[in-house]
Rosetta silent file (secondary structure, phi, psi, omega in degrees, C-alpha in Angstrom):
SEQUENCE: XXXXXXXXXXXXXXXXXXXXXXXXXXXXXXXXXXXXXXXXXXXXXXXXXXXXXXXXXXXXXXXXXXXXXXXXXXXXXXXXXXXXXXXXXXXXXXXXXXXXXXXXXXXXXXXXXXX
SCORE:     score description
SCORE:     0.000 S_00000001
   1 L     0.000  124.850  167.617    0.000    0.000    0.000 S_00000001
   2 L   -52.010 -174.231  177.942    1.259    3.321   -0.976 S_00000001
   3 L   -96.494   22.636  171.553    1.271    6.199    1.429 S_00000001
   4 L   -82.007  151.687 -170.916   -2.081    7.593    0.510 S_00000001
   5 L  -159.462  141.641  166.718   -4.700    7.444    3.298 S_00000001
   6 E  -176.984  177.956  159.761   -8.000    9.194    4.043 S_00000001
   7 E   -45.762   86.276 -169.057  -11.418    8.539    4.635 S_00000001
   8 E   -33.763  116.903  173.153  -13.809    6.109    3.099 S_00000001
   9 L  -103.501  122.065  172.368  -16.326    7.928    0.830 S_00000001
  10 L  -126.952 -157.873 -170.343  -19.180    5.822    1.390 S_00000001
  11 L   -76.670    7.284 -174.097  -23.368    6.940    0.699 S_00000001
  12 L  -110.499   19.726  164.109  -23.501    9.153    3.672 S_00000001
  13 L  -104.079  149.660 -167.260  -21.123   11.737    2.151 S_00000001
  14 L  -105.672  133.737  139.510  -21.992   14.930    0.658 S_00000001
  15 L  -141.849  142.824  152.972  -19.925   15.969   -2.527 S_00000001
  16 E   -99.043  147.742  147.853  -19.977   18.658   -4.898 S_00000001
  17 L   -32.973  122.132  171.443  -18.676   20.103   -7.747 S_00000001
  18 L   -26.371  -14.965  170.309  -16.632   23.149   -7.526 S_00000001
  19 L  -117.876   11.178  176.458  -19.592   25.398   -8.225 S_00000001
  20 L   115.518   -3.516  179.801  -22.025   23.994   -5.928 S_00000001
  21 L   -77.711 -164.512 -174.230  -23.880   20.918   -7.999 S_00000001
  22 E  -120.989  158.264 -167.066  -24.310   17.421   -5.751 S_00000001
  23 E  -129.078  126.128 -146.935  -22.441   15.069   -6.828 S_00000001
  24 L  -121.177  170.897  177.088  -24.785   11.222   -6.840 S_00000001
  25 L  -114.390   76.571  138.600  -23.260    7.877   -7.231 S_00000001
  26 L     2.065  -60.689 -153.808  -24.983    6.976  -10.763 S_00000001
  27 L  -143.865  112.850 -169.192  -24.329    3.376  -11.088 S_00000001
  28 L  -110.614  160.193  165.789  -23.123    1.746   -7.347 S_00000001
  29 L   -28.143   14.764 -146.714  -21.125   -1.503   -6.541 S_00000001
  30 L   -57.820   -3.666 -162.208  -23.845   -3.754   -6.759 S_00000001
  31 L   -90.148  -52.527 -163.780  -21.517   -6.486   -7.814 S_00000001
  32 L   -72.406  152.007 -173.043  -19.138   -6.531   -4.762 S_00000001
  33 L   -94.387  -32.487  173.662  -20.631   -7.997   -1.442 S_00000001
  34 L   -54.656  125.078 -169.480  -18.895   -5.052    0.502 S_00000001
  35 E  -133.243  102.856  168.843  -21.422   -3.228    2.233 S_00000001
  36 E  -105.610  141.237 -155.704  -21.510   -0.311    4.816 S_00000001
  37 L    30.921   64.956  173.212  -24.952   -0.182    6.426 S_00000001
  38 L    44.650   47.938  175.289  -25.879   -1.744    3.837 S_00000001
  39 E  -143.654  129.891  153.155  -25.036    0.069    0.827 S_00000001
  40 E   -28.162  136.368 -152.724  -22.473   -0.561   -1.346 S_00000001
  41 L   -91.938  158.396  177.448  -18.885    1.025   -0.869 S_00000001
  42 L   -54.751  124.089  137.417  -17.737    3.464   -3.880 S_00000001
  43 L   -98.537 -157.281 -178.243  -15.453    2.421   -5.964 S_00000001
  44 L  -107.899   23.655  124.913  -13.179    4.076   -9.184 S_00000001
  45 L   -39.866  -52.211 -169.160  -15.493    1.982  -11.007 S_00000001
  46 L   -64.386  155.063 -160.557  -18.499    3.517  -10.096 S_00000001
  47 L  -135.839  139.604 -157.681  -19.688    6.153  -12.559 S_00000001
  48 L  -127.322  119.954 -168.683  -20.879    9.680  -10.705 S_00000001
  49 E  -111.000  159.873  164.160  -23.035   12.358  -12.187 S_00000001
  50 E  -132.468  135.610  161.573  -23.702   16.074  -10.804 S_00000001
  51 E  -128.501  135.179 -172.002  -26.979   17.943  -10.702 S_00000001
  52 L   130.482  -24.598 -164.409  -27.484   21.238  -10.299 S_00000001
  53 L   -57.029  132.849 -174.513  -24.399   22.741  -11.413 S_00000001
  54 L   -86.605  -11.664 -158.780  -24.900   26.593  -11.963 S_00000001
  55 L   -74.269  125.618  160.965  -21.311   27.215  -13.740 S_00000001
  56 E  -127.893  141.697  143.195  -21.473   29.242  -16.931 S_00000001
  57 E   -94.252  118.558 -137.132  -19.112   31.218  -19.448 S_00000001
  58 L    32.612   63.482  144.747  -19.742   34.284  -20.710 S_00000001
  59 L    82.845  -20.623  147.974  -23.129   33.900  -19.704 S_00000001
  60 E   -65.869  128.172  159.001  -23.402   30.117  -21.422 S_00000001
  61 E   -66.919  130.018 -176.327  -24.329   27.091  -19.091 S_00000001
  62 L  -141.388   42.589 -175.018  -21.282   24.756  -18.955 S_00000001
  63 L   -31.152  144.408  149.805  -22.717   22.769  -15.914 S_00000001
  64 L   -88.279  145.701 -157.309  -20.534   20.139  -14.477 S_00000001
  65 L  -116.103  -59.695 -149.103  -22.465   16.547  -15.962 S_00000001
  66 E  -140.323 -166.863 -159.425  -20.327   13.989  -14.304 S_00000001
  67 L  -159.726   94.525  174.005  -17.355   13.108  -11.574 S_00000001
  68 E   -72.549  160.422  173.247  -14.093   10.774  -12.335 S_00000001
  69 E  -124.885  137.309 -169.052  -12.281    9.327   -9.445 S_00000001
  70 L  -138.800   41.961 -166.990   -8.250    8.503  -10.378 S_00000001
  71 L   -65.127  154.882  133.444   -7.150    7.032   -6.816 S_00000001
  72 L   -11.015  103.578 -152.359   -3.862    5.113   -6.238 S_00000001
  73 L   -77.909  -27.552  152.584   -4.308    2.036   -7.893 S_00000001
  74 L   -56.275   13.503 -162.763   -2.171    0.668   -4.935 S_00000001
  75 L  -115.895 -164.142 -154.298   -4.424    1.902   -2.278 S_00000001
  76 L   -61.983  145.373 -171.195   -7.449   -0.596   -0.717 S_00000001
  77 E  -120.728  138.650  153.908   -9.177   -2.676   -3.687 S_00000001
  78 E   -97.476  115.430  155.811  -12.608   -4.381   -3.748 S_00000001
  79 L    74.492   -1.616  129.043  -12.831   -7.087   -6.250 S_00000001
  80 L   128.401   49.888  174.481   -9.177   -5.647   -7.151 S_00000001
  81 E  -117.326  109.443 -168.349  -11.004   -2.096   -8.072 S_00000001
  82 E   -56.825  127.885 -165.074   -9.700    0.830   -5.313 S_00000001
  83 L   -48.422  165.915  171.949  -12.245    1.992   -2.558 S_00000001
  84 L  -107.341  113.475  177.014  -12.790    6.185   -3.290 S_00000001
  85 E  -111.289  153.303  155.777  -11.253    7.843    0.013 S_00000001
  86 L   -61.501   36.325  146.284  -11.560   11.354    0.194 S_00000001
  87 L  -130.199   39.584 -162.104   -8.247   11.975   -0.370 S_00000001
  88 L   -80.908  154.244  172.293   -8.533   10.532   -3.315 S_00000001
  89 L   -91.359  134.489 -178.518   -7.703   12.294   -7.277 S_00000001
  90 E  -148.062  160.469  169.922  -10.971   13.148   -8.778 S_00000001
  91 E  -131.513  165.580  166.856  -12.172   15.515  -11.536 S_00000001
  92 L  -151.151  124.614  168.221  -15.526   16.620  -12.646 S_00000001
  93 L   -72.375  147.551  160.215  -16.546   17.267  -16.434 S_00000001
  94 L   -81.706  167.078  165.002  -19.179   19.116  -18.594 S_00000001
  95 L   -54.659    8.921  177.803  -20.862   17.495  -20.726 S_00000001
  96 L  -125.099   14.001 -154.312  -18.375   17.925  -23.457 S_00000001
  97 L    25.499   36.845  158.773  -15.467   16.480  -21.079 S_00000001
  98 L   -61.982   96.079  176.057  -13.848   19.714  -20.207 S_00000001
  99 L   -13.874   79.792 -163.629  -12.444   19.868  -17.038 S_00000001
 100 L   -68.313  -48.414 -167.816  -14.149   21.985  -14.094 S_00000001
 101 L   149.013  160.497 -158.652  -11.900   21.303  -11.147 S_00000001
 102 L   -88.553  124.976  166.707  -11.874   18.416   -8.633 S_00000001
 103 L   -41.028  142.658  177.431  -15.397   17.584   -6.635 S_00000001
 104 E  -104.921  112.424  168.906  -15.511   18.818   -2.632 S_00000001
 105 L   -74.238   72.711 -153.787  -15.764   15.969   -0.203 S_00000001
 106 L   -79.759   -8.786  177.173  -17.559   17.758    2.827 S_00000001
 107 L  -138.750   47.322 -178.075  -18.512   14.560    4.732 S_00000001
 108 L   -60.681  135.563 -168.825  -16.564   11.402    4.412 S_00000001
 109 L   -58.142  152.755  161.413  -17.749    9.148    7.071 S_00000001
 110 L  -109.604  133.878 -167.655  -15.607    8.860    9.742 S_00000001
 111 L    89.508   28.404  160.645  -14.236    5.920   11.879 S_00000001
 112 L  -138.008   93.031  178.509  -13.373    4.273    8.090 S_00000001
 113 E  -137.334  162.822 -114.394  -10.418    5.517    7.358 S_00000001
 114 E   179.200   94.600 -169.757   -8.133    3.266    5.005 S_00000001
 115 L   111.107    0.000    0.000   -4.208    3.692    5.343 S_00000001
C-alpha cells in the first residue's frame, strides 16, 4: 500500500462540484458484497453524475455533468477495483469532457479511514 490514506467515501457523504452541484453515485457496486450499512462502498469503477451545477461562461451554461475518481491504484481494492477515500484524485466534467476542477468531499464518514 502506498502512502495515501484518508477517509472512506461511502453513501452518507456529501460531494460537490466546484460550483455547488451534488455530486450522486450513478451506477453503485452492486456487484461486490462489501457493504456499509448496507449500501455498497464506492469504488473508481463507479460512474458519478452532478446535478445542479450553476457554472457558466460568458453567460453560457457549462454545468458540471459527471465526476471521475483517479485514486492510487495501490491503495485498498474491492474485487481488485480501489475503494474512493476522500483523499482521493478526482475531476468533474461538462458534458463535453472539459475539465471543471476536482469535486468537494464535505462529509466522508468517519471511523473508516483506510491507510
Amino acid at each position: 500500500m502506498s502512502g495515501n490514506s484518508g477517509n472512506l467515501v461511502s453513501h452518507t457523504a456529501v460531494i460537490s462540484c466546484p460550483h455547488g452541484g451534488r455530486v450522486q453515485a450513478a451506477s453503485g457496486a452492486s456487484s461486490s458484497g462489501v457493504r456499509l450499512d448496507g449500501q455498497p462502498v464506492p469504488t473508481a469503477d463507479d460512474v458519478f453524475t452532478v446535478v445542479g451545477c450553476p457554472h457558466t461562461v460568458d453567460r453560457v451554461p457549462l454545468p458540471c455533468t459527471t465526476a471521475r475518481w483517479t485514486p492510487d491504484r495501490d491503495s485498498v481494492l474491492i474485487d481488485g477495483v480501489p475503494v474512493l477515500l476522500d483523499t482521493s484524485s478526482a475531476q468533474c466534467f461538462s458534458a463535453g469532457l472539459v475539465p471543471q476542477g476536482p469535486p468537494v468531499v464535505s462529509a466522508a464518514r468517519q471511523g473508516v479511514r483506510c491507510g
